[in-house]
N, C-alpha and C positions, 0 to 999 in steps of 0.2 A: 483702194481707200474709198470708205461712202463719201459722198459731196452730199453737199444739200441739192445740189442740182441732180442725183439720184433719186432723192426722193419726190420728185415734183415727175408727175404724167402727163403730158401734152394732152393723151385721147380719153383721160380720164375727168376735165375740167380744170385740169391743171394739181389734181391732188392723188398720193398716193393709196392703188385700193387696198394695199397689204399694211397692215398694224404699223405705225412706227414703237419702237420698243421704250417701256414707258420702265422705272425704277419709281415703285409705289411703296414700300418697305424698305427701311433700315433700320437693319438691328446690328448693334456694335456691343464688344467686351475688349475693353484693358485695348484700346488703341488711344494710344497719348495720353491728353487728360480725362478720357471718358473712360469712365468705370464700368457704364453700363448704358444703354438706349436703347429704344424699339421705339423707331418714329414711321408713321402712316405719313408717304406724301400725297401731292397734289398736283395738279399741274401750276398750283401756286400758293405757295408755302412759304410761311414768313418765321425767319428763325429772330425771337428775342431774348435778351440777355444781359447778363449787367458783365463788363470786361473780364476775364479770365474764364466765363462761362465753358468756354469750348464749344462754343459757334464757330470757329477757323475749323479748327479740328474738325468736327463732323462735316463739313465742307470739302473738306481734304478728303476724309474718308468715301464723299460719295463721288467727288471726282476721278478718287481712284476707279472704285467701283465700277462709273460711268466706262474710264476708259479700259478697262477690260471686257465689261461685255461687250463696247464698241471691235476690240481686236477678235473677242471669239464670233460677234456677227460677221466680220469680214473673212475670216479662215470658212465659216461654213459655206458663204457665199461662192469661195475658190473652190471648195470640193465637187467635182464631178457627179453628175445627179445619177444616182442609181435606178432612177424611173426608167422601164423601157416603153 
């Protein structure tokens, strides 16, 4: 499993020199109540809306989202590097 304490380099200034993996695009059809979306984010993105909007909803969907690419970075991580 990554930690956050993986992403932190001692000999690097204390920061990591490889990308941490960023979720910049969502786009949804027919999950829950959303019909349809294609939202650009940011590293800070503010969702508003008046109640039943499906603000939860796309929440959900990007935390799903999130934890999948999380589990396919860490399967690639176990794979055996084919570099000789």
């Amino acid at each position: 499993m990554i930690t956050a304490a993986d992403l932190i380099d001692e000999h690097a200034g204390g920061v990591m020199e490889r990308p941490v993996p960023f979720i910049s695009r969502v786009r949804l059809e027919n999950y829950k109540s959303i019909e349809s979306c294609d939202v650009w984010l940011s590293p800070l993105t503010v969702l508003v809306g008046p109640n039943g909007s499906g603000k939860s909803n796309f929440l959900d969907a990007l935390s799903f989202t999130a934890a999948f690419e999380l589990v396919l970075i860490q399967i690639l991580w176990m794979l055996p590097s084919t570099a000789s």
